[in-house]
C-alpha positions in Angstrom: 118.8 54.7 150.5 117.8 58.1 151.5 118.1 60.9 149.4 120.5 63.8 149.9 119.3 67.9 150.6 120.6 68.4 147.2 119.3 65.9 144.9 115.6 67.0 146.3 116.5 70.6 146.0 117.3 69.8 141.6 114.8 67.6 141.8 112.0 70.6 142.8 113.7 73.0 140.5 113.5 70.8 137.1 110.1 70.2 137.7 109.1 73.9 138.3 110.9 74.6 135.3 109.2 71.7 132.9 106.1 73.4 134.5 107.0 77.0 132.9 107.5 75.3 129.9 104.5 74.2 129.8 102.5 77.2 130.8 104.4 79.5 128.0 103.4 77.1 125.7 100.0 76.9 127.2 100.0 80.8 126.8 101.4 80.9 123.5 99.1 78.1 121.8 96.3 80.3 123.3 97.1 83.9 121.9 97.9 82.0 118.3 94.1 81.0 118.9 93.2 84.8 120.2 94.8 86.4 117.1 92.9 85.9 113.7 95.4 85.6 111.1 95.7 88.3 109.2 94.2 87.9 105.9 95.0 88.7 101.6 92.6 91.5 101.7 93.9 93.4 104.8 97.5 92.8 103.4 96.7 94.7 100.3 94.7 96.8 102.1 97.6 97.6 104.3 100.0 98.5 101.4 97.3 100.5 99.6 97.4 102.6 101.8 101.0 103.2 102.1 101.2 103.9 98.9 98.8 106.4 98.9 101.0 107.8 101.7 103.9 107.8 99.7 101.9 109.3 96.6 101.1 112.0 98.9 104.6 112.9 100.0 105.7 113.2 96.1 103.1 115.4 95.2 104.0 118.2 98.1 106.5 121.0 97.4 109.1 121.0 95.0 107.3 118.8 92.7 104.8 121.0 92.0 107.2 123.5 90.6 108.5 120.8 88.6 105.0 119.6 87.0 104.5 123.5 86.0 107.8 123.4 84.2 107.2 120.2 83.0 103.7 121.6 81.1 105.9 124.4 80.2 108.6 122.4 77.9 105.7 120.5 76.7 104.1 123.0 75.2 107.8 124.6 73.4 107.7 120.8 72.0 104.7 121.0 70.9 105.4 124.4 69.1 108.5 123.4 67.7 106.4 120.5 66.4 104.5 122.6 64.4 
């Protein structure tokens, strides 16, 4: 029994599709080869370094003001101390 226009036609298409499948996953298996995984040391290293950023941002503008005034009532303590 012959085979209709149609049935060929679905036929084509699901196996070009099970073929994409399997060349994403070809692709994907190969970058997760590609790409070394990231390591403890760069992690740390990574976040050291935002802090350091961050540190940076608190220690511009109005808190400098504020570590002057800060020394300042320190040293009333300290004389009020004594």
């Amino acid at each position: 029994m012959p085979r209709g226009r149609s049935t060929f036609s679905k036929r084509q298409k699901e196996q070009a599709r099970q073929q994409r499948q399997r060349d994403k996953a070809a692709r994907r298996d190969q970058r997760k080869q590609e790409k070394p995984a990231p390591t403890l040391d760069d992690d740390m290293t990574a976040l050291r370094e935002h802090a350091e950023a961050q540190a940076a941002l608190f220690h511009i503008g109005p808190a400098n003001s504020n570590s002057a005034e800060g020394s300042e009532s320190d040293n009333n303590e300290s004389s009020q101390d004594a």
